[in-house]
C-alpha positions in Angstrom: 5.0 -51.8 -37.9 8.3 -50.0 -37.5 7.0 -48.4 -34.4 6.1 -51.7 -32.7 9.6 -53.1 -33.7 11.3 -50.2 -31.9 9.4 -50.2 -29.3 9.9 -54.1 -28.8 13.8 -53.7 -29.2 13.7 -51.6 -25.9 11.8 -54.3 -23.8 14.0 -56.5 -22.0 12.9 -60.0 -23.0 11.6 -61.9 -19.5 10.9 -65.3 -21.0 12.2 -66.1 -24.0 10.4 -68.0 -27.2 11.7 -70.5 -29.8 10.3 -69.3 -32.9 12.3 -72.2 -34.7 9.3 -74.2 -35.8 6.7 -72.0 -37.4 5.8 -74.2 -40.3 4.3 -76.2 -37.2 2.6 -73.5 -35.3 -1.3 -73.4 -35.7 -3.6 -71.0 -34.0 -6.3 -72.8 -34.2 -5.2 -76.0 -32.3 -4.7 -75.4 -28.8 -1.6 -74.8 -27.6 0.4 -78.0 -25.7 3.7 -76.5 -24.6 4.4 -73.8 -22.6 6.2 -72.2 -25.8 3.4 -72.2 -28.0 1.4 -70.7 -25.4 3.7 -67.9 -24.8 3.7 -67.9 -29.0 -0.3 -67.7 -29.2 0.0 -64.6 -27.3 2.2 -62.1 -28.5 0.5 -63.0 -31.7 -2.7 -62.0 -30.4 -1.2 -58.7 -28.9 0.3 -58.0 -32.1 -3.4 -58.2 -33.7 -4.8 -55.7 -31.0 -4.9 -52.3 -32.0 -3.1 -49.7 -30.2 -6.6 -48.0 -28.8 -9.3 -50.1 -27.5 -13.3 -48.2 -27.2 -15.8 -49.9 -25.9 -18.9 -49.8 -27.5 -21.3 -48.9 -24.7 -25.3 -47.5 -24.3 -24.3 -45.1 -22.0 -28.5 -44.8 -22.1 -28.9 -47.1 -19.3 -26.6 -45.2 -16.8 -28.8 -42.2 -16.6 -31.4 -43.4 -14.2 -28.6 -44.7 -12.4 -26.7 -41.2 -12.1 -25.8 -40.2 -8.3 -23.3 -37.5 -9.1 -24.9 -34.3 -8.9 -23.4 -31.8 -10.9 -24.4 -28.1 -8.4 -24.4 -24.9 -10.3 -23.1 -22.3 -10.5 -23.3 -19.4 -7.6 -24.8 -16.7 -9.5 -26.1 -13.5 -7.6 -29.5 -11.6 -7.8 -29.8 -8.7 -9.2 -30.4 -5.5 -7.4 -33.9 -4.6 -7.4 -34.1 -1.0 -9.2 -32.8 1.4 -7.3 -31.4 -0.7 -4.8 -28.1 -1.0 -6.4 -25.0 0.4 -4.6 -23.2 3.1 -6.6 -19.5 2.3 -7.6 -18.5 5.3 -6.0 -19.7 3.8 -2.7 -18.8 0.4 -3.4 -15.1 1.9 -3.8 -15.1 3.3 -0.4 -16.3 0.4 1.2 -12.8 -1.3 0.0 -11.1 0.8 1.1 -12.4 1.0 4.6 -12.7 -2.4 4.8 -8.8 -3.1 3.5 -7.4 -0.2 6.2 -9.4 -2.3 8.8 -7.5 -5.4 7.8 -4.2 -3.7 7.7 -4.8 -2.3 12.0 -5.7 -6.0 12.9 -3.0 -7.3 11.3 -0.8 -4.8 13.5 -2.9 -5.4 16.2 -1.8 -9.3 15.8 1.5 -8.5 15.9 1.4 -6.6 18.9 -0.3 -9.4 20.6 2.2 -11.5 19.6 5.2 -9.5 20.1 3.8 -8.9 24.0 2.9 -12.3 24.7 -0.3 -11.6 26.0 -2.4 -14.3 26.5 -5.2 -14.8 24.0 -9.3 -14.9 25.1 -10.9 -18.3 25.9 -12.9 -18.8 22.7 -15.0 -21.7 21.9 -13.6 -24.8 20.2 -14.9 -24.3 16.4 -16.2 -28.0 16.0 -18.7 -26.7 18.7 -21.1 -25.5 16.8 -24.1 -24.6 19.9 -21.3 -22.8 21.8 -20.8 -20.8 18.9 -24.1 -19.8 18.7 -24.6 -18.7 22.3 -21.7 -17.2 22.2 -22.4 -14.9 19.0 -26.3 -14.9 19.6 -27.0 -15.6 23.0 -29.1 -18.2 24.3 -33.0 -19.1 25.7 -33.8 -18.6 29.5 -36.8 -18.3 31.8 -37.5 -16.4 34.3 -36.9 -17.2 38.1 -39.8 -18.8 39.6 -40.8 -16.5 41.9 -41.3 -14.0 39.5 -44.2 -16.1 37.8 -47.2 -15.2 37.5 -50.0 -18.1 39.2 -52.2 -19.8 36.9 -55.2 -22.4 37.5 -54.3 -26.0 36.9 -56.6 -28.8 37.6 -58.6 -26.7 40.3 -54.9 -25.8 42.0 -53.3 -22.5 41.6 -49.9 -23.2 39.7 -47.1 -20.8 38.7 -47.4 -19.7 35.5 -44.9 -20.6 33.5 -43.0 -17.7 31.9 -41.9 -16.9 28.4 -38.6 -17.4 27.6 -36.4 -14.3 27.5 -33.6 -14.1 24.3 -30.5 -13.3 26.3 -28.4 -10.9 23.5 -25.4 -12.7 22.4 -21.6 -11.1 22.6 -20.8 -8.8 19.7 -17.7 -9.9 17.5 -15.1 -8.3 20.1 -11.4 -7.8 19.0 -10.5 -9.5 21.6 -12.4 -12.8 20.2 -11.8 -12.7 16.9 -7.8 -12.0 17.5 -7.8 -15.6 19.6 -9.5 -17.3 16.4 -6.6 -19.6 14.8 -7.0 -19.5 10.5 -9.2 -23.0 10.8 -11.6 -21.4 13.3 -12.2 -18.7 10.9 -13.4 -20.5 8.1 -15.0 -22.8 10.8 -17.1 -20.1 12.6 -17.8 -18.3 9.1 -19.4 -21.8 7.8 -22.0 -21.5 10.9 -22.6 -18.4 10.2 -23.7 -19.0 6.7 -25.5 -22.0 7.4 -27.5 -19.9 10.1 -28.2 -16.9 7.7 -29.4 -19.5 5.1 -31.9 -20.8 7.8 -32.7 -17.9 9.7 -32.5 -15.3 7.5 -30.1 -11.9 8.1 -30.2 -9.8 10.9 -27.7 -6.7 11.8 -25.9 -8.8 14.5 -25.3 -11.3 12.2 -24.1 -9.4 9.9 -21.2 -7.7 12.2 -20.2 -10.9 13.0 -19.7 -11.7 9.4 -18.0 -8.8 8.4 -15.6 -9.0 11.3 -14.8 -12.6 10.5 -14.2 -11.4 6.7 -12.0 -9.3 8.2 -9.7 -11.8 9.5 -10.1 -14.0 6.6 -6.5 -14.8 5.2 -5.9 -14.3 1.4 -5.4 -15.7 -0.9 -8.6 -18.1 -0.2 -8.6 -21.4 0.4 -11.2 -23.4 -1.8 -13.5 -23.7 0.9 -13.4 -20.5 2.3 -14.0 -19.1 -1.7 -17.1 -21.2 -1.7 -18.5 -19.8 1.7 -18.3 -16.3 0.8 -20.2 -17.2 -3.1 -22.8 -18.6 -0.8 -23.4 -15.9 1.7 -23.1 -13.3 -1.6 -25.4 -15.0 -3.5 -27.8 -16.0 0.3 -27.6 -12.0 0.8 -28.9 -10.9 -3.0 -31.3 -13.0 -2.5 -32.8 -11.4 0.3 -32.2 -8.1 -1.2 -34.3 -9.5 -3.5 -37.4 -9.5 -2.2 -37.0 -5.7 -0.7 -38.7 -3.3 -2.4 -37.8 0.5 -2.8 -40.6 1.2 0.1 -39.9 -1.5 2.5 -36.3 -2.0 1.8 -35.0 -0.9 5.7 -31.6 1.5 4.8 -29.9 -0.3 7.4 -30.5 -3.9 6.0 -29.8 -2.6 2.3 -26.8 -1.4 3.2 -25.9 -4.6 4.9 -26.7 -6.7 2.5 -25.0 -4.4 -0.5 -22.0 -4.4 1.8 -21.4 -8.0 2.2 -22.0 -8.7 -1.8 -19.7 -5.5 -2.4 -16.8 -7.6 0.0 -17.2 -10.8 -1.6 -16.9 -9.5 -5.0 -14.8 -6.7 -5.1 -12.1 -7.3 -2.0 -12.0 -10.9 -2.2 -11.7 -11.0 -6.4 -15.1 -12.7 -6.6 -15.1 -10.9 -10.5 -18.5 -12.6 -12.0 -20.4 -11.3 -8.9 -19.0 -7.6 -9.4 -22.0 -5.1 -9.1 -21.0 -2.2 -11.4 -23.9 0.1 -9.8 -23.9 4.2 -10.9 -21.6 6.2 -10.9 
């Protein structure tokens, strides 16, 4: 009660109440002035308790839930024997963090010259993006066909289409990508490993645009590398000692190693032997 009195004596007062006649005043009769209105409902205020819980099922609601919750990216665990060793996993961070340092310099020196950067995609386009880093489907003239029959009449045959090889992740490119195009480009690529699967071009792509990568990370850049760690132990995975390629181990131990280690990913840290 003291409380409430304090707390009233610091309100300014924006209508004010004749309290003269409270022998008269009835709550149970309606009220007929304006006054005992105003009366009727500080009194009920008064009544209220400070904290107000509502008494719900909150049983009904759960058919009804469309906020999805995701988990949480957790890694797969080296097969046996497919582990990298710490050792090995040290001197990857280390090469990987004296890369960083020369295109940092090599920024600057862009910079610092004024030379004019390479014409590079813009990174909403997605399909430029991926002829550019992978190339794109053609045939072959139509002269070089070979005939086929068709309806009694001799046709050229169409031919199958050839996979032009797309452009590595040149220097030059990846010095002319601005912060967001980074992040942008890196999002592709870990939406195409996810659908695709990995492949060694893909995976110089990725380590080059890791390269770049600013730290500290920005939230969405922190959730793309979880993915592609956790998309890459995954398909480690399924490798067994025998058909486990050493190229594609290493890839895949590489990019894990990156995520975790350089970019302070600490739950997905691979201790490996010594």
């Amino acid at each position: 009660m003291e409380t409430e009195e304090m707390d009233e004596s610091l309100l300014h007062t924006a209508l004010k109440i004749d309290d003269t006649d409270d022998d008269n005043f009835d709550l149970d009769i309606p009220p007929t002035t304006g006054n005992e209105y105003l009366r009727r409902v500080r009194q009920e205020a008064k009544e209220c308790p400070d904290v107000m819980v509502a008494n719900l099922d909150t049983t009904v609601f759960h058919s009804k839930q469309t906020v999805k919750v995701s988990q949480p990216v957790i890694c797969c665990p080296a097969p046996r024997g497919l582990a990298p060793s710490l050792s090995w996993q040290k001197h990857q961070i280390a090469t990987f963090s004296t890369l960083r340092q020369r295109f940092i310099q090599h920024q600057a020196f862009l910079k610092k010259n004024k030379i004019k950067p390479t014409k590079v995609p813009n990174s909403n386009d997605a399909e430029s993006w991926c002829r550019l880093c992978f190339g794109r489907l053609t045939v072959k003239p139509r002269q070089e066909a070979e005939p086929m029959i068709q309806n009694g009449d001799v046709q050229p045959k169409p031919s199958p289409p050839l996979q032009l090889n797309g452009s590595p992740p040149l220097v030059s490119i990846i010095s002319a990508m601005a912060q967001p195009a980074i992040v942008k480009v890196l999002q592709y690529h870990v939406n195409w490993l996810e659908a695709t699967g990995f492949t060694s071009h893909q995976g110089r792509w990725l380590y080059a645009l890791m390269t770049a990568l600013q730290k500290p990370l920005i939230p969405e850049a922190c959730s793309l590398l979880r993915t592609l760690a956790r998309l890459c132990s995954q398909i480690r995975a399924t490798l067994s000692q025998d058909e486990a390629g050493e190229n594609q181990l290493t890839e895949l131990n590489l990019m894990i190693c990156l995520v975790a280690r350089y970019f302070d990913q600490g739950d997905l840290i691979e201790d490996g032997n010594t």
